[in-house]
C-alpha positions as CSV (number, residue, x, y, z in Angstrom):
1,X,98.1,132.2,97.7
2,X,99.6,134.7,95.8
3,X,99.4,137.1,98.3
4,X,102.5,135.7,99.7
5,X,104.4,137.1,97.4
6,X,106.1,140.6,98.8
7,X,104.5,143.5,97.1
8,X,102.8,146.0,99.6
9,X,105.0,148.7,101.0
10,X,104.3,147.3,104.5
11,X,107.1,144.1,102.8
12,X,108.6,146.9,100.6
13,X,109.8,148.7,104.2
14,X,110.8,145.0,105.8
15,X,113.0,144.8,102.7
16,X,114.5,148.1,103.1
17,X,115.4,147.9,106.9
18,X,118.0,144.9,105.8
19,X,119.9,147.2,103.1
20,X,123.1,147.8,104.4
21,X,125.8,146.0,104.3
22,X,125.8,145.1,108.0
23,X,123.1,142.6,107.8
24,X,124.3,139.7,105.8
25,X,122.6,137.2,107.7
26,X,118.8,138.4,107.5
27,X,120.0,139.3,103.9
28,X,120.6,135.9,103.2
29,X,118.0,134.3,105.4
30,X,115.1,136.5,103.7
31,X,116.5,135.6,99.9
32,X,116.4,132.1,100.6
33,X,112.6,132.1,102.3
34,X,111.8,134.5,99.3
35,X,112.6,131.6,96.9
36,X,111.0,129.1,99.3
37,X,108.0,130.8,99.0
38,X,107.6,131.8,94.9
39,X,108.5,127.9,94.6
40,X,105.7,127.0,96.5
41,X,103.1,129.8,94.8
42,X,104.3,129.1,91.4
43,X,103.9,125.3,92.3
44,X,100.2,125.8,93.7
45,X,99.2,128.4,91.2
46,X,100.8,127.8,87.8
47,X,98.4,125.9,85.5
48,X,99.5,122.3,84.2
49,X,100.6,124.1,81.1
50,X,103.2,125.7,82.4
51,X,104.9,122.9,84.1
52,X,107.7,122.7,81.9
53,X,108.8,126.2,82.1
54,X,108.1,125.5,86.0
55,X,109.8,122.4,86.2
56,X,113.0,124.6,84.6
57,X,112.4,127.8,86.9
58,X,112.8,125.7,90.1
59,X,116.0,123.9,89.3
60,X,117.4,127.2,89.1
61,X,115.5,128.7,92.0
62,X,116.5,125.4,93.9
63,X,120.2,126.2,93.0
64,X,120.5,130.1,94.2
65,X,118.5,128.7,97.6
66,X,121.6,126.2,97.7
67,X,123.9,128.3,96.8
68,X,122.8,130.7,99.7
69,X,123.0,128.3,102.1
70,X,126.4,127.1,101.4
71,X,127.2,130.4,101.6
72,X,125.7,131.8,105.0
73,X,126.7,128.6,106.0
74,X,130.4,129.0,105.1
75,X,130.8,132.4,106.5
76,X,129.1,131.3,109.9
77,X,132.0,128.5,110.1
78,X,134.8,130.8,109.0
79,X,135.2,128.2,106.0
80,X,135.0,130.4,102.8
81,X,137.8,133.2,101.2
82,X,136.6,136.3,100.3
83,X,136.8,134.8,96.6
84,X,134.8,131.9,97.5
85,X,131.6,133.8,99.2
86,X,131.6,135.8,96.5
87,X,131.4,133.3,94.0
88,X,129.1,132.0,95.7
89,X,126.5,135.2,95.9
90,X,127.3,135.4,91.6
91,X,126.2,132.0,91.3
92,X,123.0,132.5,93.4
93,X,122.6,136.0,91.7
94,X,122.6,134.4,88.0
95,X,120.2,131.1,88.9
96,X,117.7,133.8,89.9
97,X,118.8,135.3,86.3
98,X,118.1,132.5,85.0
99,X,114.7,131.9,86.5
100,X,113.5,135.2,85.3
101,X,114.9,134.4,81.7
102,X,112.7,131.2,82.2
103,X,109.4,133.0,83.6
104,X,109.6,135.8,80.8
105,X,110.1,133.2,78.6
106,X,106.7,131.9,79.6
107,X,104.8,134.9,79.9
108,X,105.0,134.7,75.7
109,X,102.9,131.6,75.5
110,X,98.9,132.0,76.0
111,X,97.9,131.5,79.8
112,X,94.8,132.7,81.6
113,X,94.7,136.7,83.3
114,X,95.2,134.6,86.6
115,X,98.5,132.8,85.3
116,X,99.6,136.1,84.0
117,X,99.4,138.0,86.9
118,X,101.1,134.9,89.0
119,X,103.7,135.2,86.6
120,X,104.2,138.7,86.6
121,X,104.3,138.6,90.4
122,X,107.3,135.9,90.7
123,X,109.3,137.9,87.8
124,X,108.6,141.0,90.4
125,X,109.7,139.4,93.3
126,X,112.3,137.7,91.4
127,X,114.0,141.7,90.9
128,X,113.1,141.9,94.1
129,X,115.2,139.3,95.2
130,X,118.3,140.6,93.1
131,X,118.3,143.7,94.6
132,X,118.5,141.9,97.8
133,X,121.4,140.2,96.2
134,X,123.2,142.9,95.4
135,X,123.0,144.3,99.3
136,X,124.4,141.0,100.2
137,X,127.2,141.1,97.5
138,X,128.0,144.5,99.0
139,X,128.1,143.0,102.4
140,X,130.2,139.8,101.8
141,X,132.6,143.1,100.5
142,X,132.8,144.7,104.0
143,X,133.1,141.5,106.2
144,X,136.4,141.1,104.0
145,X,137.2,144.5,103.6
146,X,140.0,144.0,106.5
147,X,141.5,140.9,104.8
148,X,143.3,139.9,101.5
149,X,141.8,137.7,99.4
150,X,142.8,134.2,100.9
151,X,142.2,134.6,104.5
152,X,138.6,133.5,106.0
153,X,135.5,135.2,107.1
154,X,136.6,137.5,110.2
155,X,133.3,137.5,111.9
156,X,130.1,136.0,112.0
């Protein structure tokens, strides 16, 4: 199941072709099935051991997937300030932080070469996922580039 997790270049090319800042929406969309999916690896693959630092990791993956929504969600509607979305990406950007504090954390204590490599793979794909971040943080900039800081989203 791990496997799932991006990592060849075939994903590394899919994640390149939504870069710019003109593709907010896939941005977001592939961020939040991203944390979709390293919840459900790390669920099915993490040994019993590691369920506390698990349990922690996915409240704050749980939160950034949240926070994305609202935040696609907002823009779509024309219901967020520049400020807002914005606040809204930070937040999502530091629960993945957070996770990958948690995970490296983790990867201290004694696991088996399998759990390792699990690990090591969601803390990859957790960068990965930041990086996505930051193109989306430099899109949410554009779509308001036009506006001052209190009116909402101009387009979809």
């Amino acid at each position: 199941m791990e496997w799932l997790l991006p990592f060849s270049g075939d994903s590394l090319v899919q994640w390149l072709a939504i870069s710019g800042p003109g593709y907010l929406p896939r941005q977001l969309d592939k961020a939040t099935s991203t944390i979709r999916t390293m919840t459900v690896v790390g669920r099915a693959l993490l040994p019993e051991s590691m369920r506390t630092y698990w349990g922690l990791a996915t409240d704050f993956l749980s939160d950034a997937s949240s926070r994305l929504t609202r935040l696609k969600t907002g823009l779509a509607h024309h219901e967020l300030t520049r400020d807002a979305a914005l606040a809204l990406q930070e937040a999502a950007r530091t629960g993945i932080e957070q996770f990958l504090g948690t995970l490296r954390k983790a990867v201290q204590m004694p696991h088996g070469p399998r759990a390792d490599r699990v690990i090591e793979r969601l803390i990859g794909t957790g960068e990965m996922v930041l990086t996505l971040l930051g193109w989306a943080r430099e899109s949410v900039e554009q779509l308001f580039a036009d506006t001052d800081h209190t009116r909402h989203c101009p387009t979809r």
